[in-house]
matplotlib code that plots the C-alpha trace (Angstrom):
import matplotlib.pyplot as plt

x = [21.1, 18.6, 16.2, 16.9, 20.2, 17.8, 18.5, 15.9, 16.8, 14.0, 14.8, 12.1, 9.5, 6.2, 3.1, 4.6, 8.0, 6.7, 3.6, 6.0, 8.6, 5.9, 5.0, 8.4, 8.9, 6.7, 8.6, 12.3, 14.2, 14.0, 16.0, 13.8, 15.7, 14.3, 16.1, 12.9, 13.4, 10.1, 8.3, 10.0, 9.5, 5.9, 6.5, 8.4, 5.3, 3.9, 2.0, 1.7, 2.3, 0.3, -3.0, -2.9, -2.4, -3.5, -1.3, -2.3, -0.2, 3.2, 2.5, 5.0, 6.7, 10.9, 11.5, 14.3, 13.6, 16.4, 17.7, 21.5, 22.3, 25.1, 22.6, 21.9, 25.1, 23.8, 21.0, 21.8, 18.5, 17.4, 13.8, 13.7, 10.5, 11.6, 8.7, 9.7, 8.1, 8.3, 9.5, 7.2, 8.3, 6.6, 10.4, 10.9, 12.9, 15.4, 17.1, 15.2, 16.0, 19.3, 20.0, 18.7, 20.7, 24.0, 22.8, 22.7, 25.5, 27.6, 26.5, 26.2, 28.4, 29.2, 26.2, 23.5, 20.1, 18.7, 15.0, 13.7, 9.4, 9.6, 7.9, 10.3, 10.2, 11.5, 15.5, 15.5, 16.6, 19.4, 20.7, 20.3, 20.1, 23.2, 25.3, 25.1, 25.2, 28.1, 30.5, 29.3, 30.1, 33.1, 31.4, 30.6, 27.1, 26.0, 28.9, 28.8, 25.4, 21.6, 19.0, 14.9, 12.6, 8.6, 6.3, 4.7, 0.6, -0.5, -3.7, -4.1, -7.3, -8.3, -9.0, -10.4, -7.4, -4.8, -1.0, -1.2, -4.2, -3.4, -0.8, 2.8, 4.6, 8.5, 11.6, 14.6, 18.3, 19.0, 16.5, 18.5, 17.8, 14.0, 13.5, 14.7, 12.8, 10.0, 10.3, 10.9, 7.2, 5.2, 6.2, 3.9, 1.8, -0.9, -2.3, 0.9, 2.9, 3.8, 7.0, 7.9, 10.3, 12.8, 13.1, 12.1, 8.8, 8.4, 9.0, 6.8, 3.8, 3.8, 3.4, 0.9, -1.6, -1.9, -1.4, -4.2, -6.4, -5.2, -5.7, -9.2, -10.4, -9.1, -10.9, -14.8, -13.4, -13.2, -17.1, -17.8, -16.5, -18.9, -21.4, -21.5, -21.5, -24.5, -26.6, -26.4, -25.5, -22.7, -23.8, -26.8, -24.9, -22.5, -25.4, -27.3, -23.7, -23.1, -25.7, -23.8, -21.8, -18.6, -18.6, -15.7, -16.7, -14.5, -16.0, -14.5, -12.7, -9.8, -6.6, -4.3, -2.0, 1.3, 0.5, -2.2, -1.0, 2.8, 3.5, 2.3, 5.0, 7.6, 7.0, 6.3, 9.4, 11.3, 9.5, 10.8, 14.0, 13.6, 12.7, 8.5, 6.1, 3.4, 0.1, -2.6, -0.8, 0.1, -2.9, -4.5, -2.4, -3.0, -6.8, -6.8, -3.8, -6.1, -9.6, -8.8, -9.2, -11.7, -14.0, -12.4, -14.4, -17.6, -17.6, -16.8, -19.8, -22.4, -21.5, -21.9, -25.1, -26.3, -25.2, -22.7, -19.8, -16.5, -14.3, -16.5, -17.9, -16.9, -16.3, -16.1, -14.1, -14.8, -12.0, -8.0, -6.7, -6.0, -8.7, -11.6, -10.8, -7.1, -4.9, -2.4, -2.7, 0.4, -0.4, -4.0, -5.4, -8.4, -5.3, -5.3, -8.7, -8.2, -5.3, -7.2, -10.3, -8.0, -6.7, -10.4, -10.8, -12.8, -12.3, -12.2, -11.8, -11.3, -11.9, -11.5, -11.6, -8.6, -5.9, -3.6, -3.7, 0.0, 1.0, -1.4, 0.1, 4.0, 2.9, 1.1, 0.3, -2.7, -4.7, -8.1, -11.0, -14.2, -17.1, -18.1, -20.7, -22.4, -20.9, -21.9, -20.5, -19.8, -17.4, -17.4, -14.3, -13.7, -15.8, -14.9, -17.1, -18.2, -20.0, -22.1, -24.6, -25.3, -28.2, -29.2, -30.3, -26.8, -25.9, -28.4, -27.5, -24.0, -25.2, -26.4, -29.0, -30.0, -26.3, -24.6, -23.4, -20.7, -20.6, -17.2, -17.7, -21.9, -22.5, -25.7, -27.0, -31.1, -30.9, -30.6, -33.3, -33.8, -30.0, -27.2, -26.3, -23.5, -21.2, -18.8]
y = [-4.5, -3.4, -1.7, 1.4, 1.6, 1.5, 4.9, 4.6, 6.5, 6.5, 7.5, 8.8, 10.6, 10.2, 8.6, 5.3, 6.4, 9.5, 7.1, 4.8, 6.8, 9.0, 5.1, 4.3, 7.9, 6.9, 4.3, 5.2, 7.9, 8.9, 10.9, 11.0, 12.0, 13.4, 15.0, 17.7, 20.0, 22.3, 18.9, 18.7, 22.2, 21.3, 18.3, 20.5, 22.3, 19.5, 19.0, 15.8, 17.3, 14.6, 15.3, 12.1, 12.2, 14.8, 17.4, 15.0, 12.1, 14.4, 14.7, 12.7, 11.9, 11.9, 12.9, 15.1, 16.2, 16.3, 16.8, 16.1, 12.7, 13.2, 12.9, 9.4, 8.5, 8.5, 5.6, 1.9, 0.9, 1.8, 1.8, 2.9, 3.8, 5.8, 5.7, 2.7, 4.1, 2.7, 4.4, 5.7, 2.3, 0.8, -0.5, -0.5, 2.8, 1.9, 5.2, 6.7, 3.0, 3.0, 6.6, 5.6, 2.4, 4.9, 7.3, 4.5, 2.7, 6.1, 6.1, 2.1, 0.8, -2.8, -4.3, -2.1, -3.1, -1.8, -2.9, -2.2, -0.9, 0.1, -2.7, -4.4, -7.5, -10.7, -10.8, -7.1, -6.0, -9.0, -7.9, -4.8, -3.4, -4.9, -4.5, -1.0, -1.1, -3.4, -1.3, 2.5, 1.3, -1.2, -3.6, -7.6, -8.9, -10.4, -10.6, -7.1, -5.4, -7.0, -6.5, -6.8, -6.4, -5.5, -4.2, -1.7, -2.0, 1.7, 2.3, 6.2, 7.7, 4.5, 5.4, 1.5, -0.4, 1.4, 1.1, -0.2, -2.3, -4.7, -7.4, -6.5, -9.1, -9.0, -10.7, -10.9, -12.1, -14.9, -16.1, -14.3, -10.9, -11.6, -12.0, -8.5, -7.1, -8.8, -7.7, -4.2, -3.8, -6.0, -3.0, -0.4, -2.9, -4.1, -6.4, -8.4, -9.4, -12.7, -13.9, -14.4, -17.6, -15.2, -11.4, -12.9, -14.7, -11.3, -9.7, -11.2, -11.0, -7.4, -7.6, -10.1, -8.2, -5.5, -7.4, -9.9, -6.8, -5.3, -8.5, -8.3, -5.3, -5.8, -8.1, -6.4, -3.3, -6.1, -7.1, -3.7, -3.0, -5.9, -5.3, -1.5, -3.1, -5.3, -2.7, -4.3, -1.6, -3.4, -1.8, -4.2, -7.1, -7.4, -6.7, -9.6, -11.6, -10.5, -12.4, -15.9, -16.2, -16.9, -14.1, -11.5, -8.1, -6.3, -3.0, -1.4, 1.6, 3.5, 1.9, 4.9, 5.7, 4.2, 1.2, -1.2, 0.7, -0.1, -2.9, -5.0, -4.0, -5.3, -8.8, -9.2, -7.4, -10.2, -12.7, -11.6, -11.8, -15.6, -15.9, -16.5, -14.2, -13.4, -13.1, -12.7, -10.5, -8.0, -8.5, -6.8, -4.2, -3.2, -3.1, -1.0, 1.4, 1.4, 2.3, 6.4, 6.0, 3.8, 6.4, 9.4, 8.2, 7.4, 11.1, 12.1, 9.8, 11.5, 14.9, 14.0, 12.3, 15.9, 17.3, 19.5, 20.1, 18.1, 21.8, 24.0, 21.7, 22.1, 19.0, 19.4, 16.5, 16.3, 14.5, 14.4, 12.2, 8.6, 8.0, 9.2, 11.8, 11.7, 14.7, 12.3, 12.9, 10.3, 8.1, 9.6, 8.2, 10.6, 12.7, 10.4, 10.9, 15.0, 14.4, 12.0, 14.4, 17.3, 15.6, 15.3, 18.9, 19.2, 22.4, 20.6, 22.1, 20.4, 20.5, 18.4, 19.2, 17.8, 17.9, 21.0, 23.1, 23.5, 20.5, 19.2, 22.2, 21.0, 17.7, 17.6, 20.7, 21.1, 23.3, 23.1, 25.5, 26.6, 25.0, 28.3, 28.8, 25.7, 22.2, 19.5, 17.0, 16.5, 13.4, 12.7, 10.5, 10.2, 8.9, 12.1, 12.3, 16.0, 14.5, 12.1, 14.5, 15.8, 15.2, 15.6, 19.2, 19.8, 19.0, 19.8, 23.7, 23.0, 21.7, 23.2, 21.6, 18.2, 17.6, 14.4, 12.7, 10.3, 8.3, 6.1, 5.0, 4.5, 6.9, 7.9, 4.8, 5.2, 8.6, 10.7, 10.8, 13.5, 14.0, 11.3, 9.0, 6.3, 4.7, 1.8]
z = [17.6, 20.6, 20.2, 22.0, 19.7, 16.6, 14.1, 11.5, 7.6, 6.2, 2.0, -0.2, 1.6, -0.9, -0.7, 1.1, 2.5, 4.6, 6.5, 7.6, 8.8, 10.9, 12.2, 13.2, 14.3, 16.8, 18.4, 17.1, 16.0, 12.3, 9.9, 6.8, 3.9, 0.5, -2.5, -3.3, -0.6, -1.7, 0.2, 2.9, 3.7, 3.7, 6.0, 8.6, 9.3, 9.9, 6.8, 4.2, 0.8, -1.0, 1.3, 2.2, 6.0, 8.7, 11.1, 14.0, 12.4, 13.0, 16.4, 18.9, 16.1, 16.3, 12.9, 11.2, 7.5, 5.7, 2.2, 3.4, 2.4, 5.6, 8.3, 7.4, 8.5, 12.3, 11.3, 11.2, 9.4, 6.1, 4.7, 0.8, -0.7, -3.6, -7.0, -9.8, -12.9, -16.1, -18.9, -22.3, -24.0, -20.5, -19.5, -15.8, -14.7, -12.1, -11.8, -8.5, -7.0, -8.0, -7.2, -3.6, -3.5, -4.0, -1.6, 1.6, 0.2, 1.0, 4.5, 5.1, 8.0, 9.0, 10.9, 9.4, 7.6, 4.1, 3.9, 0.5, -0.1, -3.5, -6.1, -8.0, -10.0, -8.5, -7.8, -8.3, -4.8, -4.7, -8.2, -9.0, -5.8, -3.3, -5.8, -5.3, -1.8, -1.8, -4.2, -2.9, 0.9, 0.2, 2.4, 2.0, 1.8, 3.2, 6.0, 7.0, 6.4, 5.7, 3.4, 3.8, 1.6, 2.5, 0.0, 0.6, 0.5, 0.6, -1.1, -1.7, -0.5, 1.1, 4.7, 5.8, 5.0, 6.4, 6.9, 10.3, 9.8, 6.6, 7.3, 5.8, 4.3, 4.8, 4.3, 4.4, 3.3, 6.7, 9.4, 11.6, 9.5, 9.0, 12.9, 12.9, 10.2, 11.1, 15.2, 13.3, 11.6, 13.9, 16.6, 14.0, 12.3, 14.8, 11.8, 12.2, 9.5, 7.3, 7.2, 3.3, 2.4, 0.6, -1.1, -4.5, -3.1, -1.5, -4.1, -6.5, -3.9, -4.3, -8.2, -8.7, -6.2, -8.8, -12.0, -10.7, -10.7, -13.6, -15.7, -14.1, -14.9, -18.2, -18.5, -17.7, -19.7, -22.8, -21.8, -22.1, -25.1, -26.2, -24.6, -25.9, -29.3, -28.4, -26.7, -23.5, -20.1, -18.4, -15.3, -15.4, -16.5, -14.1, -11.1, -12.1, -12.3, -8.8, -7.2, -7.2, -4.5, -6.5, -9.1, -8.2, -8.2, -10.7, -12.8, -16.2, -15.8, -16.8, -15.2, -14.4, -11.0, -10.2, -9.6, -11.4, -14.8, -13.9, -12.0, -14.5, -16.9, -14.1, -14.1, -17.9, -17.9, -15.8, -17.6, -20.8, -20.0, -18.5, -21.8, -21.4, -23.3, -21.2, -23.3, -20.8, -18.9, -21.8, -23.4, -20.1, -20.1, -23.7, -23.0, -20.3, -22.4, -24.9, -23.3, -23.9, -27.4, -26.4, -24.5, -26.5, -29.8, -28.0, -27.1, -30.0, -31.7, -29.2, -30.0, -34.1, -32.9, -31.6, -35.0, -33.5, -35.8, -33.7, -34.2, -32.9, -29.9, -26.3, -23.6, -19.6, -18.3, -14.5, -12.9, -13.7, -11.1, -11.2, -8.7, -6.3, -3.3, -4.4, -5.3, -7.2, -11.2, -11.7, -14.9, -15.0, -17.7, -18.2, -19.2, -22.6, -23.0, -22.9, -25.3, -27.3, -27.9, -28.4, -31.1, -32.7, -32.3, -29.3, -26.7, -23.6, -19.9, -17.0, -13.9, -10.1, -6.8, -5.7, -8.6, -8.2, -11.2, -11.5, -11.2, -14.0, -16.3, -15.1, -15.8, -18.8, -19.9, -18.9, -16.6, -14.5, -15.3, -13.3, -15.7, -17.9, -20.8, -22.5, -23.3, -25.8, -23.8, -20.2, -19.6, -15.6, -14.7, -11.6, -8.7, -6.3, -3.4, -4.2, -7.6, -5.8, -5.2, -8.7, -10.6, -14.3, -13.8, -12.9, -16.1, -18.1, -17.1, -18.5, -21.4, -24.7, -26.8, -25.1, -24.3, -23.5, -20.2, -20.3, -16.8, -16.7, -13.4, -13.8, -11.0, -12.6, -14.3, -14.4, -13.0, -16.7, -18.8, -21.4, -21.6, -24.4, -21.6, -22.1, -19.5, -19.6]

ax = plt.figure().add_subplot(projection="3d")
ax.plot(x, y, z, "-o")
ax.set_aspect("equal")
plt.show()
């Protein structure tokens, strides 16, 4: 295939399918294809639904937006980034993957390429996903159509390590196929890219970048847990730990989003079914699940401490989304400490800068509120920008009584001094 024959489909159009196709849009022509056509509306104007990217990156782009699984048939390369969730029972949900795999496999001709973004566990795309491909096009793999795979490394909200400026890893079903693939990214990726061994290895890359950080985290959320116990301000702790050279620089905090709280649950999943238990890895997982109830009771315990009774007190949670600056509220996990403190009895609003108010309600049935009358608690969550420059009088004035200041992400460590003050 040359490279002025190259058609790309780009399926899945979220917060890593729709930077890559405007990317490639740049250099090739590109059908991107989504099934919620309310978004793609949005990206016709020229707009990322997600906030994520600005009206200047859909300039000189060659992009269709499309709903029409039809107008795929014109491309002859296939990128699909389409969400892998886990379910409630944290089992990995194959069905947008699978759905997608159906979807190109209608439209799949002899000679074309499927590359693959969405994090899976190790022999996922080979298994799960050709087979699909295979039986929905009636064509033989991998004789008459390739497969890729190149996890995708998007980091929501993060605008230093960018798309085109962290290495992408790829692979790819035959030498012959990776030098494609590869030529294929290294056109949009100026960081260059590494050439994986196989899909799997490639695979499994992708899943141990975020469980190696989950396990982490879990990890400084157990000191502090221990540290609250013995009176000790983590904070502290881990700033006189920092200063040897070897000691990684990982802070507790609620572990939320799609992709530290999920991917996890992919591999242990694989794993299982090799038949190996993995204990450190779901121990991790089921400290940072746990760290709501965690943080829910500590609020709770400093509103008893101001002898308020816990059904008649009121709580402003500041920050719903996974993380700072984003609008995503996927897996938030401040949303289990609203539920959890609901659950005691406590009125609680919320509010955030970024979250959309009806998506939180669609979502979780919840809503945001402007910060109105007095509070016996003020929970802040999230490390959003627009709370950096806050100080203790700031909340003091929400506050009645002396009030109480929960910092989860210790933006405000030293800095309170006549108000409750606790933080991870």
């Amino acid at each position: 295939m040359r490279k002025d024959e190259i058609v790309i489909g780009a399926v899945g159009l979220g917060y890593v399918g729709l930077p890559i196709a405007l990317e490639l849009a740049k250099k090739f022509p590109v059908i991107g294809f989504d099934i919620n056509e309310e978004k793609l509306d949005v990206m016709r104007s020229g707009k990322d639904p997600n906030d994520e990217l600005s009206s200047a990156d859909f300039l000189g782009c060659d992009i269709t937006f499309t709903s029409d699984s039809n107008d795929l048939k014109s491309a002859n390369v296939y990128i699909v980034a389409v969400p892998t969730p886990v379910t409630r029972f944290n089992v990995p949900d194959l069905n947008p993957l699978q759905a997608a795999s159906k979807t190109v496999g209608s439209v799949l001709s002899d000679g074309d390429y499927v590359i693959y973004e969405s994090t899976v566990y190790p022999g996922c795309t080979e298994e799960d996903c050709v087979p699909i491909l295979s039986e929905e096009s009636g064509l033989t793999y991998p004789e008459q159509f390739h497969v890729g795979y190149s996890p995708e490394r998007i980091n929501p909200g993060d605008k230093v390590h960018t798309l085109t400026n962290t290495v992408k890893v790829v692979s790819a079903d035959s030498a012959e196929a990776l030098s494609f693939v590869a030529e294929l990214y290294e056109s949009i990726i100026t960081a260059g890219v590494h050439r994986a061994t196989s899909i799997r290895v490639a695979e499994a890359c992708k899943i141990i970048e975020n469980t190696q950080r989950d396990v982490n985290i879990a990890l400084m959320n157990e000191l502090s847990l221990i540290f609250d116990r013995a009176g000790i301000n983590t904070s502290d702790v881990l700033e006189a730990a920092g200063t040897k050279w070897n000691f990684l620089k990982f802070y507790p905090g609620l572990v939320g989003g799609h992709c530290i709280g999920v991917d996890p649950y992919y591999l242990t999943h694989k794993s299982i079914e090799l038949g190996y238990t993995p204990e450190m890895i779901l121990t991790g997982r089921k400290i940072n699940d746990n760290l709501s109830k965690h943080v829910a009771k500590k609020a709770v315990l400093m509103i008893s401490d101001q002898g308020v009774p816990i059904n008649k007190s009121r709580a402003l949670v500041m920050g719903i989304t996974f993380k700072e600056d984003v609008s995503d509220i996927r897996n938030s996990k401040v949303v289990d400490v609203v539920k959890e403190l609901e659950s005691y009895g406590v009125e609680v609003d919320i509010t955030d800068p970024h979250a959309d108010s009806s998506s939180l309600h669609r979502s979780y049935g919840l809503e945001l509120k402007e910060p109105s009358g007095k509070y016996d608690c003020i929970l802040l969550a999230v490390k959003h920008e627009s709370y950096l420059a806050l100080d203790e009088s700031y909340f003091k004035h929400l506050s009645r009584g002396q009030g109480a200041l929960m910092d989860i992400k210790s933006l405000y460590t030293g800095k309170i001094s006549d108000m409750l003050y606790w933080t991870l």
